[in-house]
N, C-alpha and C positions, 0 to 999 in steps of 0.2 A: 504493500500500500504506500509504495513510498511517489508515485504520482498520480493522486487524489486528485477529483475534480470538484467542483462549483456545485451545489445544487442546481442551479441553474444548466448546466451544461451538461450534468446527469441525466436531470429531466429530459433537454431537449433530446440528447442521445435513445433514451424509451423513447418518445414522441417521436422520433424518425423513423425507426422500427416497427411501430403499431401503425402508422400509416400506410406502411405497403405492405400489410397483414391485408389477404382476405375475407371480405366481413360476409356469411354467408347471409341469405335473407328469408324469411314465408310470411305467409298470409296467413292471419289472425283475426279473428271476429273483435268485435271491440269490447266486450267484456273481459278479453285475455289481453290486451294491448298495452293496460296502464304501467306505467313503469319503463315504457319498452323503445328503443329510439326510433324515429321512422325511415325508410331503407328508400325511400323516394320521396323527392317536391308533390304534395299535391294539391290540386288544381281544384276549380267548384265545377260543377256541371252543369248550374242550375243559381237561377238568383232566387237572393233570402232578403226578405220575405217575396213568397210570389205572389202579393198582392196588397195593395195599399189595406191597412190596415192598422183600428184607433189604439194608441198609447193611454188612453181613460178612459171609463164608463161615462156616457153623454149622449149628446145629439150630433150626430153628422149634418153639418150644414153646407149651403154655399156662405161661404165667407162675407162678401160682398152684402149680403142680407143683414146683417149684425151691426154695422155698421153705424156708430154712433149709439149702439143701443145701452140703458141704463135703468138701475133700479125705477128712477121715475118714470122713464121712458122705454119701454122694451121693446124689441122687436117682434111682433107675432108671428108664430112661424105654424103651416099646417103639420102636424105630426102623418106621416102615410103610413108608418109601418114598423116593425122592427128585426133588424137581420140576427137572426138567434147564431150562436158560435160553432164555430164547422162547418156553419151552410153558406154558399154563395148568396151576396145581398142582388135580389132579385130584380127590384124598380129604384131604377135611381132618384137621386133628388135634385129637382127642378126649384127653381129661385120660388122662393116664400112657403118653402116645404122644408120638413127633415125629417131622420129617421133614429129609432136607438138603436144606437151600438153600443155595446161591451166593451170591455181593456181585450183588445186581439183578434175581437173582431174585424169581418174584412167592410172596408168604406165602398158605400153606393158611388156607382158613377154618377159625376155631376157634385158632387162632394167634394168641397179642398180644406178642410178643416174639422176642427172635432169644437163643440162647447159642453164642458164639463157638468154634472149633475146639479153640482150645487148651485153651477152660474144661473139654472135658469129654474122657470118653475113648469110643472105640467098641469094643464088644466084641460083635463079630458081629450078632449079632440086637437086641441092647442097646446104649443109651449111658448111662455115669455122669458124669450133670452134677457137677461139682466145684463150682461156685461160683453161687449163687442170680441169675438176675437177677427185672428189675423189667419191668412192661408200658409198652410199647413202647419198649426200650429195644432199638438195632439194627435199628430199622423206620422205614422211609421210607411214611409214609400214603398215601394215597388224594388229591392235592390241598393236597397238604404244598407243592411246589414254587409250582404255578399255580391258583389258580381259574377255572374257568370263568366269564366277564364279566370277567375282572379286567383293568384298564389295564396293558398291558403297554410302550408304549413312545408316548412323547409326537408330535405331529407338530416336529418342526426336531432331533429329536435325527439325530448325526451317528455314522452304523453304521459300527462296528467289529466285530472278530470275536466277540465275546462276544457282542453284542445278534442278531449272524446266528447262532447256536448257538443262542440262545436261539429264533428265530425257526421254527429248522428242528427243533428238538426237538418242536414244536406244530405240524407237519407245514402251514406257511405256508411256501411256496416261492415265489412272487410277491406284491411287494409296492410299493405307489407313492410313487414320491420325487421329490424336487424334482428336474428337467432341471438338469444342471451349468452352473455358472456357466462362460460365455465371457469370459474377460477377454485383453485385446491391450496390448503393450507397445510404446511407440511412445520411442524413444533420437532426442532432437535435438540438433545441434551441428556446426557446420562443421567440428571438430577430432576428430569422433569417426571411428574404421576399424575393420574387422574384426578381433576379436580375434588373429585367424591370420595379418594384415598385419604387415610392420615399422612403426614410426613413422617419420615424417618431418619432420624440424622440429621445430614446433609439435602434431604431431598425436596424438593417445593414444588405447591399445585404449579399445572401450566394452565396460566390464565391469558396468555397468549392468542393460544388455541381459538377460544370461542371468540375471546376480542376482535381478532383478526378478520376471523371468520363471516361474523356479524357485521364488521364495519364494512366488508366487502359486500356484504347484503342489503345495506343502508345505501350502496349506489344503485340498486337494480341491478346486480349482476346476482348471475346466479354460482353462489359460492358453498363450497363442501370442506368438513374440517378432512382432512385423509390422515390421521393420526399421531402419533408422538416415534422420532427415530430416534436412538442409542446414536452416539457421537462412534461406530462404528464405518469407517469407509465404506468397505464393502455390500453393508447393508444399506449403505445411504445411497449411493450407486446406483444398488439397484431400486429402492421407495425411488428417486430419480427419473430414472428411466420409466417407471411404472407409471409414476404420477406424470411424466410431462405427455404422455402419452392420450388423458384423460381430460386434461384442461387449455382452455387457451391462454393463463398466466398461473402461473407457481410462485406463491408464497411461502421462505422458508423464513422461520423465527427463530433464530441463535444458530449458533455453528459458525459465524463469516467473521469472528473477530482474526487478527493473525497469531493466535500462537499456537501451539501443538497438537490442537485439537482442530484445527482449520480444515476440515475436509469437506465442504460445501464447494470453496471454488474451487478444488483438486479434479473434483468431480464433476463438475461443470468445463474443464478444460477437456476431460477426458470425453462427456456426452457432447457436448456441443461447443457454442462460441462465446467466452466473456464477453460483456460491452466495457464491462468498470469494476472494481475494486476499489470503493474507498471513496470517500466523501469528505470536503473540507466542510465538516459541517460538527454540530454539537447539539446532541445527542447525536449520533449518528453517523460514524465515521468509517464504520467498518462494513455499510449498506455496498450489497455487491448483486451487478445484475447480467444478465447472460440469455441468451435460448439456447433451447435444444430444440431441433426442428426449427415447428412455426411457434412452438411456445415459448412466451417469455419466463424467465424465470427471474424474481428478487426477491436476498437473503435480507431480511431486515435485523436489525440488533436484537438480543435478547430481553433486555430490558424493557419492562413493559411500555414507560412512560417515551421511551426512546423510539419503540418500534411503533406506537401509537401515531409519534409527532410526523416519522421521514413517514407513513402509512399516508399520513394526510396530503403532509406536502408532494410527496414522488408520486403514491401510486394512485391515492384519486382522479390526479392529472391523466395520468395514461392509461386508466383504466374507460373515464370517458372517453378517452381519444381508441380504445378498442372499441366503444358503443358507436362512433364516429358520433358522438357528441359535444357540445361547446362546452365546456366548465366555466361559469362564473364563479368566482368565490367572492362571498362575501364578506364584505371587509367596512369596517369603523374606524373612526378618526377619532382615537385618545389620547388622551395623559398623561403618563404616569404618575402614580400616588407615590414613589418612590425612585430614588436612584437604583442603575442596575449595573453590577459590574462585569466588564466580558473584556479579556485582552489576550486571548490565545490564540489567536491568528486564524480560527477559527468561524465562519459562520454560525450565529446560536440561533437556535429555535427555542423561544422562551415562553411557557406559559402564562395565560394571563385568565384574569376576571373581570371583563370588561361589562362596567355600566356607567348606562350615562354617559357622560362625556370624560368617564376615565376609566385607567386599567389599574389594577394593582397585580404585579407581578408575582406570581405564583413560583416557589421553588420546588423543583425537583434535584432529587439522590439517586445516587445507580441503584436499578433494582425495584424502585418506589411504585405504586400503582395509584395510590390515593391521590395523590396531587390533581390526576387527570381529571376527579371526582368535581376539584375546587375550580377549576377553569371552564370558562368557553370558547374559549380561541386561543390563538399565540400572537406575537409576535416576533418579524426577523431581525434580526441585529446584525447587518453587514460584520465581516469579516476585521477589518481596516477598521473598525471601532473601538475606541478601549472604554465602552461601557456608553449608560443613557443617563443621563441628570433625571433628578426629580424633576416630574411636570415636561420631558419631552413629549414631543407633539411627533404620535406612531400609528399606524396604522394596524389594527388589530382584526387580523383574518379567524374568523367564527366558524368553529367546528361546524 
């Protein structure tokens, strides 16, 4: 690990890689789609709404009629009829006529306006509009929402329920999207046991495992824990070879640091291709990443707090860019409630508790888990920095 790179250059290095991965695709009804990126732009076929149609319960008028009209003085307008909801409004409305319509109901031809319930009064066969409106005021057009040809949704955007409402209001019920990401989480250490074991000795739950697991499932991918390995080579080897075989990215937890027990990248040289060993970064220095085949493979720190932070930073990034999706992250402008100090020539990833318009910096220890508990974001601390004053002004990216 003695030429480490950038976070940044790390990243971009996976991002170049997951790009010219093939991203398979199918077709999914839209109750299975939520979650799911879309594998093509799609287009309307049809305008929304397809037919003028009132935004309030009222009277559909000609506008022009109302005109000047006021509690003292109102407008009398003949009531002809009223168009019930679902059903095509049959006779239009002719000047010194109107008809009720509904909130969604569709507007009579001859109709450029809606006057609200309360504006007017009804008086049997008669209504007296109270208060003047304007044309098209309380009318939902013709293609107001959608046009017909119009880009409706990009290919890599990631459907939520809004985009499948929107989908399903333009009567699209099947639509193709990227095949979910397989990713496998593979926990090494001769001291790791089953969370539901006692410890012994020297030995401690792997909390890793589900963490990892989890947080890979919190992107929409679809992610599997594949077990705990012995800091054994030859068995690691082959969990290796097994596992890259089964997912489109491998998550290893512990094993990449360099001393005696280092047989992650050993095994990675021998299966496939390194991209990196080694990160000028803090927590996280010993993050090593590689394929075998078309699978990516990254060895994250053993430490929970550590494997948590580079999990955010590295592999969220390129795990959307396996979805072909955008990653926004979201990020806040604070304070610090406190000086921080950092001068090892190191990039830090430092957690934080950001509210409000401040953060208070959160300390993490090798090993720690709890910390992660008290935070909701980090921030980064360039490298070239020897620490942050009380009250810098930072930007804090939220888990």
């Amino acid at each position: 690990m003695l030429q480490v790179l950038s976070l940044d250059d790390a990243k971009d290095k996976l991002l170049t890689f997951a790009q010219k991965k093939f991203v398979f695709s199918e077709r999914v009804p839209l109750f299975s789609c939520c979650g799911r990126s879309l594998a093509q732009d799609i287009y309307s076929e049809e305008d929304l709404p397809a037919f003028d149609r009132s935004a309030v319960d009222g009277f559909a008028v000609a506008s022009g009629d109302t005109f000047g009209a006021s509690a003292a003085q109102p407008s009398l307008l003949r009531l002809t009829g009223e168009v019930k909801m679902g059903e095509r409004a049959r006779a239009p409305v002719e000047s010194g006529t109107c008809a009720t319509v509904w909130t969604g109901g569709e507007i009579p031809h001859g109709a450029d306006a809606m006057v609200m319930l309360e504006e007017a009064e009804h008086l049997g066969g008669m209504v007296a509009v109270e208060h003047a409106t304007a044309p098209g005021r309380h009318v939902v057009f013709h293609g107001d929402d959608v046009k017909k040809g119009q880009l409706l949704l990009r290919a890599g955007t990631c459907l939520g329920a809004r985009e499948i409402g929107l989908l399903a209001a333009l009567g699209i019920t099947e639509i193709s999207v990227n095949r979910r990401l397989r990713v496998g989480v593979l926990s090494t250490g001769d001291e790791l046991i089953d969370p539901a074991q006692t410890p012994v000795g020297g030995q401690i739950r792997d909390s890793n495992g589900i963490m990892l697991t989890l947080a890979c499932q919190e992107t929409g991918a679809d992610a599997a824990f594949f077990g705990r390995v012995p800091d054994d080579e030859a068995v690691l080897l082959a969990e290796l070879s097994r596992a890259a075989g089964e997912c489109d990215l491998l998550l290893l937890s512990g094993g990449s640091s360099a001393g005696a027990k280092d047989a992650a990248y050993r095994c990675l040289i021998k299966l496939g291709e390194p991209l990196f060993h080694g990160i000028a970064l803090k927590p996280g220095k010993p993050t090593l990443a590689g394929r075998i085949g078309e699978t990516i493979v990254v060895g994250l720190p053993g430490h929970p707090a550590a494997a948590y932070l580079v999990f955010h930073a590295l592999v969220r990034p390129l795990i959307a860019a396996l979805k072909s999706e955008t990653l926004v992250e979201r990020t806040v402008r604070v304070r610090l409630t406190q000086a921080v100090p950092s001068n090892d020539g190191r990039e830090e990833l430092l957690p934080v508790c950001a509210f409000g318009e401040e953060a208070e910096p959160v300390a993490i220890k090798s090993g720690l888990i709890s910390p992660l508990t008290r935070a909701n974001g980090y921030i980064r601390i360039p490298r070239d920095t020897e620490g942050l004053p009380k009250g810098a002004a930072v930007d804090a990216i939220l888990f």
